[in-house]
DOKOLGU-557430 format. One record per residue (C-alpha): residue number from 1; x negated, y, z negated. Coordinates in steps of 0.2 Angstrom, whole numbers, plus 5000, padded with zeros to 4 digits. Example, Ala and Ser with C-alpha at 12.3 -4.5 7.8 and 13.67 -1.06 7.14 Angstrom:
<nodes>
[1; [4938; 4978; 4961]] [2; [4932; 4995; 4964]] 
</nodes>
This chain:
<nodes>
[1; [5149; 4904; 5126]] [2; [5135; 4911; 5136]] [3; [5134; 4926; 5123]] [4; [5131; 4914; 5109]] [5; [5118; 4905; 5121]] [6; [5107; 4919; 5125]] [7; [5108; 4926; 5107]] [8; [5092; 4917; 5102]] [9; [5083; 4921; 5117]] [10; [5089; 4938; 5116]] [11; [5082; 4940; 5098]] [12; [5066; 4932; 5102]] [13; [5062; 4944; 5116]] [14; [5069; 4956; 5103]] [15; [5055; 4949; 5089]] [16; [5041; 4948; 5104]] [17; [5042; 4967; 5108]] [18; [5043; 4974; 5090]] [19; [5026; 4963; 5089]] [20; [5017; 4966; 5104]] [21; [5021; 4983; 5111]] [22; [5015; 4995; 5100]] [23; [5007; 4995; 5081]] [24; [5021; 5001; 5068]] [25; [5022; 5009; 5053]] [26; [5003; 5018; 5055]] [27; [5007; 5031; 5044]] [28; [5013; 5021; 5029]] [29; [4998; 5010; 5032]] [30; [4987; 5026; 5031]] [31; [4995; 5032; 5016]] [32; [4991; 5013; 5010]] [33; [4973; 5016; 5012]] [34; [4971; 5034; 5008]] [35; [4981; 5031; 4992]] [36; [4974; 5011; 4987]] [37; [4956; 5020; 4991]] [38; [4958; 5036; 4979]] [39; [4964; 5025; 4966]] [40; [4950; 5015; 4965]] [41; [4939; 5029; 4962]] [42; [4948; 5037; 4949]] [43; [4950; 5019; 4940]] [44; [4932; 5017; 4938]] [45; [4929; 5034; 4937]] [46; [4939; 5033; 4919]] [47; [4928; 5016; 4914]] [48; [4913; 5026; 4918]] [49; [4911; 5032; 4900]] [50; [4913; 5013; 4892]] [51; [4909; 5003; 4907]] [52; [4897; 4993; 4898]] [53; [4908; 4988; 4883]] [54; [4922; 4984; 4898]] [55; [4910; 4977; 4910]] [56; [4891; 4975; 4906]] [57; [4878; 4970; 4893]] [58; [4889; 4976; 4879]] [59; [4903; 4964; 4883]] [60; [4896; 4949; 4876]] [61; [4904; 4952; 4861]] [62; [4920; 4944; 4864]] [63; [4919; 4927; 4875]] [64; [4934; 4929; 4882]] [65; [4929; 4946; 4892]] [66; [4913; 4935; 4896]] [67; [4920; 4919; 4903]] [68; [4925; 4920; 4923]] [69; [4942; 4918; 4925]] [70; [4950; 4904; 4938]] [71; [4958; 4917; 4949]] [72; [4939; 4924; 4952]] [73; [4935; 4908; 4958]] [74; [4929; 4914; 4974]] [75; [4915; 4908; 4987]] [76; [4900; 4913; 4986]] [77; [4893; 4929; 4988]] [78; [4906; 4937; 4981]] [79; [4904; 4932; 4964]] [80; [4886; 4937; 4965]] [81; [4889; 4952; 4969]] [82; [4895; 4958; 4952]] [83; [4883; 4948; 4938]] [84; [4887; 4948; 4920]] [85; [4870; 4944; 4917]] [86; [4864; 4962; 4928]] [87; [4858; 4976; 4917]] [88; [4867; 4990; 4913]] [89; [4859; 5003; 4924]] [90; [4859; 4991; 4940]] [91; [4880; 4987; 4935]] [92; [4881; 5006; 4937]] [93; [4872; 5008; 4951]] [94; [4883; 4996; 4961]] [95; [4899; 5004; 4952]] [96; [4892; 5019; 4959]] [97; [4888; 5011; 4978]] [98; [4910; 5003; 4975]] [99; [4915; 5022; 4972]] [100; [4905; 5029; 4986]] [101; [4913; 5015; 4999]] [102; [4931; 5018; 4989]] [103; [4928; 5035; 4996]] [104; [4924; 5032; 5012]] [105; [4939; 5021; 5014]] [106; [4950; 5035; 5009]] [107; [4946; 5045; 5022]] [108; [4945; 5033; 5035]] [109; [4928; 5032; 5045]] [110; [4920; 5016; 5054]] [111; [4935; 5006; 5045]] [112; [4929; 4991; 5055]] [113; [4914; 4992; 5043]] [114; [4920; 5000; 5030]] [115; [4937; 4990; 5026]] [116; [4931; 4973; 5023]] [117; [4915; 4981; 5014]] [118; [4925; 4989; 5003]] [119; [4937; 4973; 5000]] [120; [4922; 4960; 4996]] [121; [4915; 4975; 4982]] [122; [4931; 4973; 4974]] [123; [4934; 4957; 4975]] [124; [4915; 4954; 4967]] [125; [4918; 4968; 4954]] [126; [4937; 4961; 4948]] [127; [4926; 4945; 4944]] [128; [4915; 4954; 4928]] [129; [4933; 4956; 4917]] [130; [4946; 4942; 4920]] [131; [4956; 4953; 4904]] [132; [4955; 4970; 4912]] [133; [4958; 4966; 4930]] [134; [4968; 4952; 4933]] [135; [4983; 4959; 4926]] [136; [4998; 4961; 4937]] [137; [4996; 4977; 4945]] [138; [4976; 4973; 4950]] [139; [4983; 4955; 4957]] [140; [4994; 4963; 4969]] [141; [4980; 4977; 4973]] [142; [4969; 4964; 4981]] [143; [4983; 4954; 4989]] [144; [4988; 4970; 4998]] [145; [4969; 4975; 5000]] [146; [4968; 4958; 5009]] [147; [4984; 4960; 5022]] [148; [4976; 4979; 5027]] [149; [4961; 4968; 5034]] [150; [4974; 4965; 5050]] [151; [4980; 4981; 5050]] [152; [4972; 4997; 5060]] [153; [4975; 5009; 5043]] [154; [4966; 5024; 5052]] [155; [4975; 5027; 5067]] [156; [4981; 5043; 5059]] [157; [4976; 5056; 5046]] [158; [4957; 5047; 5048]] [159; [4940; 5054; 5052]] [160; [4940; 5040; 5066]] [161; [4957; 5044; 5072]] [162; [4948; 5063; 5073]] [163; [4934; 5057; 5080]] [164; [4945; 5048; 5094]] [165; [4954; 5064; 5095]] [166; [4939; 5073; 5100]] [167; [4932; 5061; 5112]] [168; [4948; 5057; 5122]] [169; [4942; 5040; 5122]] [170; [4948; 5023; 5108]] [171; [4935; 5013; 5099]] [172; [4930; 4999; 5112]] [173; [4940; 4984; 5113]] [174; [4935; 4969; 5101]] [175; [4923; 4956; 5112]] [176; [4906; 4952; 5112]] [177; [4897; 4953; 5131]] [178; [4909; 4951; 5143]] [179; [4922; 4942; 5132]] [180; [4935; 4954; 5126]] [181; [4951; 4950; 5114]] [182; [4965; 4954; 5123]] [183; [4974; 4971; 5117]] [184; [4989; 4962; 5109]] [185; [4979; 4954; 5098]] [186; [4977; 4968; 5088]] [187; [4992; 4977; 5089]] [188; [5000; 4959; 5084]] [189; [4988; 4958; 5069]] [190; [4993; 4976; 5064]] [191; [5011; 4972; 5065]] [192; [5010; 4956; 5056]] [193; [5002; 4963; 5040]] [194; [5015; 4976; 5038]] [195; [5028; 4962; 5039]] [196; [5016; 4952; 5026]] [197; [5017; 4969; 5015]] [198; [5035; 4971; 5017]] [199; [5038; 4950; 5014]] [200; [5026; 4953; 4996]] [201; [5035; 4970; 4990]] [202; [5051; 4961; 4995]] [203; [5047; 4945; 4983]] [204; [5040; 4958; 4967]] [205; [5058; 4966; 4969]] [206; [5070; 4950; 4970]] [207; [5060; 4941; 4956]] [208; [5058; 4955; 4945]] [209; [5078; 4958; 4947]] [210; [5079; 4938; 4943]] [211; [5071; 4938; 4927]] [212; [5079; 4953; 4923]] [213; [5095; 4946; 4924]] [214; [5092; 4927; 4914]] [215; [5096; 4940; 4899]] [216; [5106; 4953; 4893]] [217; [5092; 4966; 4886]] [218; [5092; 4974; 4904]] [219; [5111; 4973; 4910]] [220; [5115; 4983; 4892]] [221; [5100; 4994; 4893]] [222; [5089; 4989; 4880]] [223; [5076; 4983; 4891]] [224; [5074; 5003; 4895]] [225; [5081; 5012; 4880]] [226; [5066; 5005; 4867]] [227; [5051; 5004; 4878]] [228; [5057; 5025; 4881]] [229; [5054; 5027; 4861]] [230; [5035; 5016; 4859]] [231; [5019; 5029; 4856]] [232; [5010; 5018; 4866]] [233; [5019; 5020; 4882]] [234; [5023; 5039; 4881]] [235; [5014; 5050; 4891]] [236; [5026; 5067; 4887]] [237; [5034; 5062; 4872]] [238; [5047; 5077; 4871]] [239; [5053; 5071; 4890]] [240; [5056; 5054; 4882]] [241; [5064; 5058; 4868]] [242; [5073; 5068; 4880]] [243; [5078; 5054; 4891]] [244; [5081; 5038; 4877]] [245; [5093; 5050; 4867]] [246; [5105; 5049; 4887]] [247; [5113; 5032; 4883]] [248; [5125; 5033; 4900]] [249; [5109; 5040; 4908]] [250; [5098; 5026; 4902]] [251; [5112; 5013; 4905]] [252; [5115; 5017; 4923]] [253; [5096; 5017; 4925]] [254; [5096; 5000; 4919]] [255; [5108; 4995; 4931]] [256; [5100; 5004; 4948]] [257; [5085; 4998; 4944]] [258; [5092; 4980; 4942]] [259; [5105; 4979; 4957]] [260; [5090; 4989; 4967]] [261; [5078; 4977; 4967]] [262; [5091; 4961; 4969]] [263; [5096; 4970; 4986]] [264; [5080; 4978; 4992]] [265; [5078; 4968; 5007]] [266; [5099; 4968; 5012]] [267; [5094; 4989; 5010]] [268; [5082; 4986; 5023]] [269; [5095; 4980; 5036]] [270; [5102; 4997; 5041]] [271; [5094; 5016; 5044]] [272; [5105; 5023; 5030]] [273; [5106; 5009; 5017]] [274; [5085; 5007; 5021]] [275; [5086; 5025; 5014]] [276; [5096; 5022; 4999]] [277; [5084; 5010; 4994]] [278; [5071; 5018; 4995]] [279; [5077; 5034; 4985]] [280; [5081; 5019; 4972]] [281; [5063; 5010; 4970]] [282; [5054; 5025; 4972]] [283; [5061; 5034; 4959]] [284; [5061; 5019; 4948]] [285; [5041; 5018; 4951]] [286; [5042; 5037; 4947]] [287; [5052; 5035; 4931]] [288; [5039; 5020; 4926]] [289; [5024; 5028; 4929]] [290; [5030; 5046; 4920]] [291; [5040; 5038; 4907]] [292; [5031; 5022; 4902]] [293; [5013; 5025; 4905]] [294; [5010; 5016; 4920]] [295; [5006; 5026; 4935]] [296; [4994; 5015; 4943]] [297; [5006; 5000; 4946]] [298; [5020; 5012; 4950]] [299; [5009; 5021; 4963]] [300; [5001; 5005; 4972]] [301; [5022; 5000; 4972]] [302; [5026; 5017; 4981]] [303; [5013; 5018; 4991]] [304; [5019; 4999; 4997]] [305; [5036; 5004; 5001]] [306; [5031; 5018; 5013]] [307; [5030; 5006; 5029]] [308; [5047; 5005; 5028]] [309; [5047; 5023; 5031]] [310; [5048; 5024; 5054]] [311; [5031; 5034; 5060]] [312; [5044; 5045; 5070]] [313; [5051; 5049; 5053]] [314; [5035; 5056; 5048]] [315; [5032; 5064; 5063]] [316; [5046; 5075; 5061]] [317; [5042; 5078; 5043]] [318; [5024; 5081; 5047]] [319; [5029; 5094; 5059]] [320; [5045; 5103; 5049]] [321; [5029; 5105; 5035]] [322; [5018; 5112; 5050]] [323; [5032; 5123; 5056]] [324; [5035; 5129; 5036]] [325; [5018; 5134; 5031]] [326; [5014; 5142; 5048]] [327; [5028; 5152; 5045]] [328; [5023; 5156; 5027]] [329; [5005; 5162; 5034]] [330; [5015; 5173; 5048]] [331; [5008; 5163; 5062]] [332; [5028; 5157; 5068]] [333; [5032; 5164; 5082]] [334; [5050; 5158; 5083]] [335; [5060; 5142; 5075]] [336; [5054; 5126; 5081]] [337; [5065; 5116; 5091]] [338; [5062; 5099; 5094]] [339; [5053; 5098; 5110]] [340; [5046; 5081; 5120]] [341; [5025; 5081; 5115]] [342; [5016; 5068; 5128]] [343; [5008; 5055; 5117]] [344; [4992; 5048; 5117]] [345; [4995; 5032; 5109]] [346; [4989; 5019; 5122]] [347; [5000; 5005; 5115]] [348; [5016; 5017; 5121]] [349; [5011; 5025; 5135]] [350; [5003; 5009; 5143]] [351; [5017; 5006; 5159]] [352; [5019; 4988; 5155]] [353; [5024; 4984; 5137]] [354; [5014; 4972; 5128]] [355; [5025; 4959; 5124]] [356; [5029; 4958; 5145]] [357; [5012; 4956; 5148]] [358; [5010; 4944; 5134]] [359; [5025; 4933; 5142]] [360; [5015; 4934; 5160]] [361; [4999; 4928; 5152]] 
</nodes>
């Protein structure tokens, strides 16, 4: 009887440390912004040539392209930062100034600044073409744009995280005066946005397996066997003539990527089943974005699913890369073993968690 008593309290101390003792999943949030922020700039980099028939002057030929769409209905300034009614060489000015910022967020510097900079650009410049970029892909773009606000996304492979490096020192705590914001605040911020990021990717892969199975077009393979034949959706058309003409293949596929998504989140529950997963909606993504021309949605979906993917997981993998191409150069002296490496990550050296000295507060 008292096991069953102290099981909720035991699971809530559980909950309060996995909050408040140390910021997780830094690497996949890093990927997140490296990725989100070298995406942006190849997308606009390919509307450059016809960015005024997309986005400008020479988009008033169709009202549709013209008229603001509700799900731009945003406050002010954002819509005024993108105009309609701006000339073309000011609109590519500012596309220009979007890139430059994209940039910057890539590679991590002043992301106090730079990440909420570069999310009210984009929010203002999704506003010029409700057509182009609210579809699917672009929606979820911004709502995971929006959750990164919470998180610290350069606490590793950053120019600040080099720059802390350098200096020994981490950026000063958040205040103004003497007023400062307690250091779980942060670290609880962080942590709740990768569990708002792993909520979102966890609804996206339940419905989709839903309305998949309302029909029989995907449970028979269909759904996947005529998309694999369209022009239109054919990036290599001899590998996808390749793959449709695979019926078992292309059934089984059908079904993985069905069952895959309708169990996501019970694959989350254990190491080994988290990994099976994984292996299943990445190389879904992958065989969307090869197969059926889609890369953008399929990267933004991948580059989602890697906070499920533990920082020590990447350390190790970080290091067996290290190890492999030091040893390719000739700079290996011997195998690398696995040896204990003194961190410098405040939130887990600090000699009273978080989450204890939250309780005490």
């Amino acid at each position: 009887m008292s096991t069953n008593v102290n099981l909720p309290a035991r699971l809530w101390d559980r909950l309060l440390h996995w909050l408040l003792d140390a910021r997780r999943a830094s690497s996949g949030l890093a990927l997140m912004r490296i990725g989100f922020g070298a995406m942006t700039v190849i997308i606009l980099a390919m509307y450059l040539p016809n960015f005024s028939y997309s986005f400008g002057e020479g988009s008033r030929w169709g009202e549709a392209l013209f008229r603001n769409s509700a799900a731009n209905d945003y406050l002010w300034p954002l819509p005024a930062l993108f105009s309609r009614d701006d000339p073309d060489g000011l609109l590519l000015i500012k596309i220009l100034v979007l890139m430059v910022v994209a940039v910057v967020y890539a590679l991590g510097w002043r992301m106090r600044i730079v990440s909420p900079l570069f999310v009210v650009l984009w929010l203002g410049f999704a506003a010029t073409n409700p057509v182009i970029l609210n579809t699917g892909h672009y929606q979820t773009f911004r709502i995971f744009l929006l959750f990164l606000l919470l998180a610290d996304t350069s606490r590793r492979w950053s120019l600040d995280a080099r720059r802390r490096a350098r200096q020994g020192t981490e950026d000063p705590a958040l205040g103004w005066g003497t007023w400062v914001v307690p250091r779980w605040v942060p670290i609880l911020a962080n942590n709740v946005a990768v569990v708002l990021i792993g909520y979102q990717l966890c609804v996206i892969y339940v419905t989709s397996a839903l309305w998949k199975l309302q029909g029989t077009t995907w449970v028979t393979g269909v759904a996947a066997y005529y998309p694999l034949q369209l022009e239109e959706l054919t990036l290599f058309p001899a590998l996808n003539d390749l793959a449709w003409q695979f019926t078992p293949a292309v059934y089984i596929a059908s079904w993985l990527s069905v069952y895959g998504q309708l169990l996501f989140p019970l694959f989350l529950l254990t190491k080994w089943t988290r990994v099976v997963g994984l292996v299943l909606v990445t190389g879904m993504h992958a065989s969307i974005g090869i197969l059926l021309a889609l890369p953008w949605f399929s990267l933004m979906m991948i580059l989602g699913d890697m906070i499920f993917i533990r920082d020590r997981t990447w350390d190790r993998a970080t290091a067996w890369v290290r190890a492999r191409w030091e040893r390719m150069r000739g700079g290996a002296r011997t195998p690398v073993q696995e040896e204990a490496q003194p961190t410098t990550d405040p939130d887990r050296v600090s000699g009273t968690p978080v989450a204890v000295a939250y309780s005490r507060e």
